[in-house]
N, C-alpha and C positions, 0 to 999 in steps of 0.2 A: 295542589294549589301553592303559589309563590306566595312569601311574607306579604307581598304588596299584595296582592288578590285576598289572603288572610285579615290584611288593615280595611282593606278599605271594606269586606264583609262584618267585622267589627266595626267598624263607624256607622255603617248600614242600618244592625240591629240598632243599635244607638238609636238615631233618629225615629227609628219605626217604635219604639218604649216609649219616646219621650211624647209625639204624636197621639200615644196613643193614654197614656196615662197625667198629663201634666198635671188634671183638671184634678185628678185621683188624689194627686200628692197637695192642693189647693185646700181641699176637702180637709184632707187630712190634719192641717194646719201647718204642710211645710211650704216652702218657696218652690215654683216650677220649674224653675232653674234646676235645682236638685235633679229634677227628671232626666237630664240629658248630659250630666257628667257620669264617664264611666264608671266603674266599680263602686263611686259612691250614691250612685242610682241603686243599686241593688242593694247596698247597706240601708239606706233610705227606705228604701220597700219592702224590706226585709223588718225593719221597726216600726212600719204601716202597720203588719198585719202580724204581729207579736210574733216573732220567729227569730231563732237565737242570729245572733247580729254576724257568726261565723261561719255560718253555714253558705256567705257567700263563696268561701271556698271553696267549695263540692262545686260551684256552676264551672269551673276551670276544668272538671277531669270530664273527658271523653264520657257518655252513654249514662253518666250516672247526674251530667249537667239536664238531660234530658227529663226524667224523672222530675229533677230539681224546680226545671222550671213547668214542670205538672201541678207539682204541689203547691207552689207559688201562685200560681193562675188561681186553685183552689182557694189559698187565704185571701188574694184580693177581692175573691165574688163573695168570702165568710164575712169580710171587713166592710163591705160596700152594701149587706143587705141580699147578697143574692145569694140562697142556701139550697134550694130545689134542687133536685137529679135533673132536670130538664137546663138547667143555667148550669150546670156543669157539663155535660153533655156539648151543648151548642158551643162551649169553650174549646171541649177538646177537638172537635168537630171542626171547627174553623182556624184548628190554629192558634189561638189563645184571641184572634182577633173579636171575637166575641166584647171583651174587653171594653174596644174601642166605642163598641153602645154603650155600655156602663158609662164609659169617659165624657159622654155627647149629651146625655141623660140628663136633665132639669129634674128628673125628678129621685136621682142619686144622693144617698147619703151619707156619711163615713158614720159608721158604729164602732163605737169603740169598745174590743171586747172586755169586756172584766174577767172574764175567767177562759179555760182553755178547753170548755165543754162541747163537743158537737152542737148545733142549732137544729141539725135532722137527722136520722137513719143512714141517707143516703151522705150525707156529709162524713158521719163515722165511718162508712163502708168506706168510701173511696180514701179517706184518710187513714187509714189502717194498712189498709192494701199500696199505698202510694209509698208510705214512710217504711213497710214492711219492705218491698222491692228494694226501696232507695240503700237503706240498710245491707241485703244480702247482696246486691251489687256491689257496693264497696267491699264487701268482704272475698265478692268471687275474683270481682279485678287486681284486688291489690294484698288479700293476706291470703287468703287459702282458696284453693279449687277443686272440687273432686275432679276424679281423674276413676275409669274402670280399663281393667288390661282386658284389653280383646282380644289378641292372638299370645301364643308361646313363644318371642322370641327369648325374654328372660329367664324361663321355665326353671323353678326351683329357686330362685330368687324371687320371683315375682309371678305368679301362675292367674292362667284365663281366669274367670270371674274375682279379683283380687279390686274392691273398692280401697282408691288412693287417697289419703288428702296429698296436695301438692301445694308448699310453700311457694309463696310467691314473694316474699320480702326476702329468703336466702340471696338469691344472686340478682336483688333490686327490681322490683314489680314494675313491670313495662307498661309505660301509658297508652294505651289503645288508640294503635294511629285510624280506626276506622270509628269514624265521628256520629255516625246512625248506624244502630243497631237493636236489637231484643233484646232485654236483659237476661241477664244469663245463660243465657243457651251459644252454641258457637257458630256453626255456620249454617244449622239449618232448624228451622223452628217442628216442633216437634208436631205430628200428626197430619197438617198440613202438606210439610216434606217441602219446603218452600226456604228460599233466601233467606236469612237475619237479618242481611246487614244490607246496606248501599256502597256501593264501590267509593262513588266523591260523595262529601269532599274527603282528603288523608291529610292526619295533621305526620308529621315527620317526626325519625325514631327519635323516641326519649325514654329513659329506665331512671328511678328513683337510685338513691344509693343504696349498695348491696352491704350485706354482712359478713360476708365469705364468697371464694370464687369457687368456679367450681375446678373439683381436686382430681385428679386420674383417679377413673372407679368408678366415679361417682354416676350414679343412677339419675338419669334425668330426661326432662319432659319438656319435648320443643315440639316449634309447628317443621312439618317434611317440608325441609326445601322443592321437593320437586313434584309436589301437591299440584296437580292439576283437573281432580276430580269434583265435579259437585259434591260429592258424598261421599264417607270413608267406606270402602271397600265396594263402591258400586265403579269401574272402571267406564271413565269420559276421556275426550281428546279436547284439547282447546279454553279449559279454564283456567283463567288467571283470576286470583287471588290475594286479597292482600295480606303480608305477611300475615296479622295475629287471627286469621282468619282462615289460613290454610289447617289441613289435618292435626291432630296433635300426635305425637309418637312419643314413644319412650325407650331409651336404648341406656346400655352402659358406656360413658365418656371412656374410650381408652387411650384418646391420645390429645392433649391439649398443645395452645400455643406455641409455636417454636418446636415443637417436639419433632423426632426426624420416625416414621413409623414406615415397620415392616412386617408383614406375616408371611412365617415359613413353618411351611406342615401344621397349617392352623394355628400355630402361636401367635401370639402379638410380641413385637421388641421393639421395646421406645431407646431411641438413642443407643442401641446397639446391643440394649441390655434386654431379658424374658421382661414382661409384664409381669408384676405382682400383684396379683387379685388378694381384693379382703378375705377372709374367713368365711363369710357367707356363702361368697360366689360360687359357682359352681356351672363349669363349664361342658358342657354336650357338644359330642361330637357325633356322626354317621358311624355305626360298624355293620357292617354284613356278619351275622352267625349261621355256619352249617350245622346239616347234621342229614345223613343220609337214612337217617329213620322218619324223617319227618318232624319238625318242630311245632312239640305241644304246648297248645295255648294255656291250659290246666297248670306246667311247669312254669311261664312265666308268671302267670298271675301266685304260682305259690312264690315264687321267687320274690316277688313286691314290684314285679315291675309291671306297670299299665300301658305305656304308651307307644302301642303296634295296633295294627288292626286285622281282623281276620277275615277269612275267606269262608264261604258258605254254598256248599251245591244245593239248588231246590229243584225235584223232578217234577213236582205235581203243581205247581201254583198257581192260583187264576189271578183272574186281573184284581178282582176286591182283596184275594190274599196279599198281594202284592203292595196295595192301598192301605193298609194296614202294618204293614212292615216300613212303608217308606220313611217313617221318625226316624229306622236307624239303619240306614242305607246309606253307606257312604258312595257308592258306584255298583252298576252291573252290568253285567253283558251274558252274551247267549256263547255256551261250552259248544265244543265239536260234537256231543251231542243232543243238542240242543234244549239240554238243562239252562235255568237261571243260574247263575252263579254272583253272590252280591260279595261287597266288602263291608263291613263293619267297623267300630272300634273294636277295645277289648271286652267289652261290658258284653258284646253279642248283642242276642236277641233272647229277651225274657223267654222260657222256658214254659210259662201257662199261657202265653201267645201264640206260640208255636202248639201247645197241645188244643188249645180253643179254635184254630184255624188248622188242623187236623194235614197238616203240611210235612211231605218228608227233608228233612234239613239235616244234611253231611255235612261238618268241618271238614276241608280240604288242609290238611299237614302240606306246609311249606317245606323243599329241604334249604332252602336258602330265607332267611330274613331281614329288613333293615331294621336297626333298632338306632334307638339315640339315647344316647349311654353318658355318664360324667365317670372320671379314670376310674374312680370309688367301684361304682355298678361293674366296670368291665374287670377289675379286676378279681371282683369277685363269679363273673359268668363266667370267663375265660378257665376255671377248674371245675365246674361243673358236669357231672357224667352225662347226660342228657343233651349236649351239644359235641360234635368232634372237633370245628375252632371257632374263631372268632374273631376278627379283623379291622382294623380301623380305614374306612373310605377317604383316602386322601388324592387331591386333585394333583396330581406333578404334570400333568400334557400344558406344555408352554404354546398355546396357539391364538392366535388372534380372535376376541373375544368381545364382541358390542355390549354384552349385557352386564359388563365391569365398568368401572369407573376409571377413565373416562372416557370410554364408550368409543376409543377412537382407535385405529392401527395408528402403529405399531406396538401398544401397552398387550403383550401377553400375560396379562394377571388372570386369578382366577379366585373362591373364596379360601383354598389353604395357601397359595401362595403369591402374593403380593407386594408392591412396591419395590425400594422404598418410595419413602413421599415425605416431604415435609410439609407441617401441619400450618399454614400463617400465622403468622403473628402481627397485630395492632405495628405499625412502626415498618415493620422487617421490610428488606429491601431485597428482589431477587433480580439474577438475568434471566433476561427473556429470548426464546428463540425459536422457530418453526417446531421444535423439536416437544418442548415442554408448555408449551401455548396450550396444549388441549388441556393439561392439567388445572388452570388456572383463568381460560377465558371464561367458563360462568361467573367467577367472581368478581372478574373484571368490571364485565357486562349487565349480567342481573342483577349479583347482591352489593357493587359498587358503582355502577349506573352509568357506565363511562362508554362512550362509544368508539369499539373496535374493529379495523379492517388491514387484511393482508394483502400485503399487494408486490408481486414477485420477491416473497422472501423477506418484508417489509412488513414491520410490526409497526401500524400506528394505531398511536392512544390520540381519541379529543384532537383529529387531523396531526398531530405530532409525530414523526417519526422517532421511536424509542426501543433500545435494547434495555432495559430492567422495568421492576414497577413496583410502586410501596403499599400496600394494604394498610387499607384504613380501620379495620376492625380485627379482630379473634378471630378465630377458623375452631371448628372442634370433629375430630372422627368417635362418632359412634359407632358402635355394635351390639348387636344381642348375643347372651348367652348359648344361645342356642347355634353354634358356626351356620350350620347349615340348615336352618328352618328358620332365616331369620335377613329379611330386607333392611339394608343398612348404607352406611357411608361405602361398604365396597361396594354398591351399586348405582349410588347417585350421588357420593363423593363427601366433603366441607359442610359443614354445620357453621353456617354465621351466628355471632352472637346476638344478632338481633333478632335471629329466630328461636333465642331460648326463654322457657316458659316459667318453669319454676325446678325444686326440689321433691320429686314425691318424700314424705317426711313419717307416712303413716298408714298402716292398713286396720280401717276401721270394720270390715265388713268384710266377708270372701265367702264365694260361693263356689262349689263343683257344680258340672256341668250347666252352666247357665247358657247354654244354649242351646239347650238341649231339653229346652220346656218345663215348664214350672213345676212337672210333675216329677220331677230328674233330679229337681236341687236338691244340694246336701250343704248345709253350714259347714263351714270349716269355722270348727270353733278355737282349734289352736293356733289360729289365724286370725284373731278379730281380737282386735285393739293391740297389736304389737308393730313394733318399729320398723322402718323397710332397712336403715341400716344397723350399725353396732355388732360386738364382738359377742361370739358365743349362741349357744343354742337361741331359736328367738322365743320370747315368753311372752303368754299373755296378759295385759292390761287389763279386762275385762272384769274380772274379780274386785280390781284395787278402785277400777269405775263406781262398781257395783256396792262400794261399798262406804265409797266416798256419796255418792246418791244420799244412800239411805242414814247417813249422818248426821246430814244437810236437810235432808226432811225431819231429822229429828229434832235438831237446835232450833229449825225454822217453828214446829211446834209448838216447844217448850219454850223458845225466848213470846211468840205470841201469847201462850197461857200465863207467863211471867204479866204481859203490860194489861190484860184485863182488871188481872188483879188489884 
């Protein structure tokens, strides 16, 4: 919607309040007048129906104005006599226009409440649940949001079932350009499996003031630019999305504004120079390990390593034994001689499962493995007598490649070797030319909205023919730790900053195998309540919780036994 489309929808509501309530505020003992001036209508109605005179703010902010004016509909029918579940009901029902009977009503009265008690049950209920929502919404839009990591790109920084809180005031909480929606949830209401939100009307981007930007390194949690799915990991063709409503992802910032980025043989170099990662980080790479004895799964799990999967011959298995095993079946297929042959994780297949389904099951010894290793692990595999070597998978073949960023010939990149690329910058001014266009038209065209066409070697912007072009916002390149098990800016390019979300700030909760059925979970308890950043071993919080709690429940106690007295 245009400003003017946005005015003249505000004057709209206007009119339809004032119509619909003047009679309310007559009652009330103010002027009718009142009714039909902006914002001080709502301060006005907001001291009709005893409710703090500030909370006209809240109706300004996106999804949480909605609520607002739930609860509001609710005090006017508290204030006017009408307390039933049925007179609420026909409120929410119609729209609030329920209302307008009240308003028409001869036989309506204003009551003036003396006190802030429910009048019914059903008044408590829905006011409980109204101001409860109103409350954790503001809190999910604009201070913290959970966040759970679903895949391993960060793996050992931030690992699969890892519950996040994510700061949303760090780098300025973004006002939700999408104006209908569910409260809290993101883009699909749970059980249902159904839309949240409504596409129009879109109010246009606006971010609160930040407290810091974000730093190289830094870990952080935006919607995927090139989200075009209903659903996170169910693959669709043809959705569009509005920004705070696409996917959310999380990757590590490695190259911000201005910065000139290249990777070679999997490194990152900003301006010329290695990346310096924090203390934490810890980056994975692909190696292939032989060994022409056959690589046993027993040595890597003594070794402490978990994440490979293994191979299983079954000769005898029927179709029930097979129904029974399929929890941990990552793939199968039929051997040359016509055995099952499945792949697993490392965990296998329970051993009293296998003896209760009376099944013959051979691990097949790989002489070759992929493993995914941080320098640390390989340099301690790499002398181990149980292996002959051990190697690191790096891509050097320069050939024309669609499934890199930017997807176009003649960019021979790949995931180890890349660029360079400069990263935009708010301001920064480049030339433009047949050559470098592919790098830079999504941002032109999508995230700066401008329309592009070439025409024999003719770069026009907005019908203008022009060689350079100034970006109007930030650019940022992500990655996951993980090189090569990890969808990133080397495949769909620029991170605008108006697709960024927050800070993850905290891991309150982390589970192993959480998807891997409830039966599967394992606390990770030296994981729950420790920091996602900072220097040094990470420690738990949990204890100092724990212990803060039961302090707090003691003062709470003893200062009560104090005022009986």
């Amino acid at each position: 919607m245009t400003v003017f489309e946005w005015l003249i929808f505000f004057f709209l509501v206007q009119i339809i309040h004032f119509l619909g309530t003047w009679k309310l505020y007559l009652l009330s003992g103010e002027k009718s007048w009142k009714a039909i001036v902006p914002i001080y209508n709502a301060i006005i109605l907001l001291k009709i129906i005893r409710y703090p005179k500030w909370w006209v703010i809240l109706l300004f902010f996106p999804v949480i104005n909605l609520l607002m004016i739930i609860s509001i509909w609710i005090g006017t029918l508290r204030s006017f006599g009408r307390h039933s579940l049925k007179d609420y009901l026909l409120c929410v029902a119609t729209l609030g226009f329920y209302i307008y009977f009240i308003n028409y009503d001869k036989t309506t009265k204003y009551i003036k409440i003396q006190d802030d008690e429910p009048k019914s049950a059903a008044e408590e209920w829905i006011s409980s649940i109204t101001f409860a929502v109103i409350a954790a919404t503001i809190v999910h839009n604009y201070i913290f949001q959970p966040f759970i990591i679903p895949t391993g790109s960060l793996e050992k920084s931030l690992l699969i079932g890892d519950f996040l809180i994510v700061s949303k005031f760090h780098y300025g909480a973004r006002i939700p350009s999408t104006t209908i929606a569910f409260p809290m949830v993101h883009d699909t209401i749970p059980i249902i499996k159904t839309r949240s939100y409504l596409k129009k009307p879109q109010l246009p981007y606006l971010r609160l003031p930040k407290i810091t930007s974000i730093k190289k390194n830094d870990i952080v949690v935006f919607n995927w630019p090139a989200d075009t799915v209903r659903q996170f990991f169910k693959k669709e063709k043809g959705v569009k999305k509005p920004i705070d409503k696409k996917s959310n992802y999380v990757k590590r910032c490695v190259g911000i504004p201005g910065d000139t980025l290249e990777i070679k043989n999997g490194l990152v170099y900003n301006n010329g120079k290695l990346n310096a990662l924090p203390e934490r980080a810890k980056i994975l790479f692909s190696y292939t390990a032989f060994s022409k004895k056959g690589i046993s799964s027993k040595d890597l799990l003594s070794f402490g390593y978990k994440n490979f999967n293994r191979r299983f011959r079954i000769s005898n298995i029927t179709e029930n034994s097979f129904e029974a095993l399929r929890p941990y079946i990552l793939a199968s297929f039929n051997d040359n001689s016509n055995n099952i042959v499945i792949i697993t994780k490392s965990s296998g297949i329970p051993v009293d499962l296998v003896r209760r389904l009376g099944i013959r099951i051979i691990e097949i010894r790989e002489t070759s493995k992929n493993l995914v290793l941080t320098n640390d692990e390989f340099e301690k595999l790499k002398n181990v007598k149980w292996l002959d070597s051990i190697e690191r998978n790096i891509n050097k073949i320069k050939t024309a490649n669609e499934s890199f960023f930017p997807n176009k010939i003649p960019f021979n990149w790949n995931e180890d070797n890349f660029g360079p690329i400069i990263i935009p910058k708010s301001g920064q001014k480049i030339n433009l030319n047949p050559n470098n266009l592919p790098l830079y038209k999504r941002i032109i065209t999508e995230y700066e909205k401008n329309k592009l066409t070439v025409n024999n070697g003719q770069i026009i912007i907005n019908d203008i023919e022009t060689k350079s072009y100034t970006f109007k916002q930030d650019y940022y390149w992500m990655m996951g730790d993980n090189r090569h098990r990890s969808e990133d800016s080397r495949f769909w390019g620029f991170v605008p900053s108006d697709h960024i979300v927050g800070k993850p700030v905290f891991i309150w909760f982390s589970i192993e195998g959480i998807n891997d059925g409830i039966k599967n979970w394992k606390i990770r308890w030296d994981r729950v309540f420790t920091t996602v950043g900072g220097k040094g071993e990470r420690t738990s919080y949990l204890p100092h919780f724990i212990l803060f709690v039961i302090v707090w429940q003691l003062y709470t106690f003893f200062r009560k036994k104090q005022k009986v007295k």
